[in-house]
C-alpha positions as CSV (number, residue, x, y, z in Angstrom):
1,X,1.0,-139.9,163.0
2,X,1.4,-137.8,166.0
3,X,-2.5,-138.3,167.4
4,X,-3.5,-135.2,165.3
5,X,-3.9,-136.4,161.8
6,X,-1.4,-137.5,158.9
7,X,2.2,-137.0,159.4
8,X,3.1,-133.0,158.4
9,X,-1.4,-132.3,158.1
10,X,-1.8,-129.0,158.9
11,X,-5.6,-128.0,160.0
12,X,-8.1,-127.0,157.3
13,X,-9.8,-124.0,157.7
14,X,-11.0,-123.2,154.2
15,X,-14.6,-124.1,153.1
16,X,-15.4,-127.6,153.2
17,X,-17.3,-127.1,150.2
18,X,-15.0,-125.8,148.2
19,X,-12.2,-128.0,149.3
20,X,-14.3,-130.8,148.6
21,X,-15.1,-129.7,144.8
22,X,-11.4,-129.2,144.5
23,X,-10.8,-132.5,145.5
24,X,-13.4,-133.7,142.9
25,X,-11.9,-131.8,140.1
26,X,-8.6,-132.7,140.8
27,X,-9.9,-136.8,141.0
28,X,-11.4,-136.2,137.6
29,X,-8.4,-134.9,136.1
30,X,-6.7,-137.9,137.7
31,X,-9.4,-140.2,135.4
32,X,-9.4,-137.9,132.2
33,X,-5.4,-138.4,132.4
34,X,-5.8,-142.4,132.9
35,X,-8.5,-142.6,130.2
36,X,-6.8,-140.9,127.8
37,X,-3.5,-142.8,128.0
38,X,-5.5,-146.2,128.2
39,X,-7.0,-145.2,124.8
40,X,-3.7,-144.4,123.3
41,X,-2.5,-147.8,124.0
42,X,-5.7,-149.3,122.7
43,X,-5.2,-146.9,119.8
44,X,-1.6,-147.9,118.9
45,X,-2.4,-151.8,119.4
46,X,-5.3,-151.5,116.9
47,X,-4.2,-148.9,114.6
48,X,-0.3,-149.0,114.4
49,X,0.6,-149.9,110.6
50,X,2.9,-153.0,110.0
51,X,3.9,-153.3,113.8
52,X,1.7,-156.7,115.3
53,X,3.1,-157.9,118.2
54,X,4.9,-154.9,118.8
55,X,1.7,-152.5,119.0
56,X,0.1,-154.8,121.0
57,X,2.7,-155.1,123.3
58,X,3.2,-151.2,123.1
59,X,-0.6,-150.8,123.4
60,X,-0.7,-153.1,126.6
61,X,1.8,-151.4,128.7
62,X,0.0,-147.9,128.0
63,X,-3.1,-149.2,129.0
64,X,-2.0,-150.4,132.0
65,X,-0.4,-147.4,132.6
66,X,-3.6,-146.0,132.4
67,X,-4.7,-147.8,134.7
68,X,-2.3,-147.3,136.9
69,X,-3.3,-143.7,137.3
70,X,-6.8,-144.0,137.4
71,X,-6.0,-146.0,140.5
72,X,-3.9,-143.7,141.8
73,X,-6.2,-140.8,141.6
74,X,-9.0,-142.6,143.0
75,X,-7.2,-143.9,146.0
76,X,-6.1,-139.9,146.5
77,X,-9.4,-139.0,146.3
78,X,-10.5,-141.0,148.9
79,X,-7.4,-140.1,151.3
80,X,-8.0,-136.6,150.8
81,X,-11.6,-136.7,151.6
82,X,-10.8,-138.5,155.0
83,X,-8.1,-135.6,155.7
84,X,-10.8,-133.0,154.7
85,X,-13.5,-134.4,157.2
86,X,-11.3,-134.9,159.6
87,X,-10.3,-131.1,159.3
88,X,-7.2,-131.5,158.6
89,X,-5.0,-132.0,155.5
90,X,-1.4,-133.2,154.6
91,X,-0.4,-132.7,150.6
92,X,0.8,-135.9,149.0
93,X,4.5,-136.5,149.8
94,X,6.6,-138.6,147.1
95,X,3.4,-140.9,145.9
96,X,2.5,-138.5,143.2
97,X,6.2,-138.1,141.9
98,X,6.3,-141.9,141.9
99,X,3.7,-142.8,139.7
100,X,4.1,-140.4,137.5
101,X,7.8,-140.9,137.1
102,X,6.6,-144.7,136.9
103,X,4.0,-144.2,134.1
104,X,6.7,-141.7,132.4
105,X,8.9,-144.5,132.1
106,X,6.3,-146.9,130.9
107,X,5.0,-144.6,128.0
108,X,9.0,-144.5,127.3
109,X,9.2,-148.3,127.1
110,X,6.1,-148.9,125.1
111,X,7.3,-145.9,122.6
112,X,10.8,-148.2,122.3
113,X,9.0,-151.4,122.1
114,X,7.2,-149.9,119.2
115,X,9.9,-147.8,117.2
């Protein structure tokens, strides 16, 4: 931090409003992406034919996974509307490309741990 805001922020000069619904919509989609892969894994754990441990172990790492990006968005949210009072903004570096090459990689063990 140089003093001015985050490392590479640049000022904001757009509406608050609108950048403030943006950041909103962009948090929800965060949540409706870690909902819906939470439910998978409760899905395959519950539903998956002939596979017992296996599904559940499956199910479990999706749901965390799920989890994992429901926390993740919300702990963007909340950084982004700190930059956004502030009146400035810096977009995410490498955190985004990490969890989602993380969760990637989980949803690719839990689909081996179930074939």
């Amino acid at each position: 931090m140089d003093g001015n805001g985050p490392r590479g922020a640049t000022p904001n000069t757009g509406s608050r409003a609108r950048d403030h619904l943006a950041n909103e919509r962009t948090y929800l989609a965060w949540l409706r992406t870690g909902i819906a892969v939470a439910g998978l894994g409760v899905a395959i754990a519950k539903f998956a034919p002939h596979r017992g441990a296996h599904a559940v172990a499956s199910g479990a790492i999706l749901v965390f996974s799920g989890l994992l990006v429901s926390v993740y968005g919300t702990t963007r949210y909340r950084s982004v509307g700190r930059q956004l009072e502030s009146g400035m903004f810096a977009a995410a570096q490498a955190s985004t490309v990490v969890v989602v090459t993380v969760v990637t990689g989980l949803a690719m063990i839990a689909v081996l741990v179930l074939l």
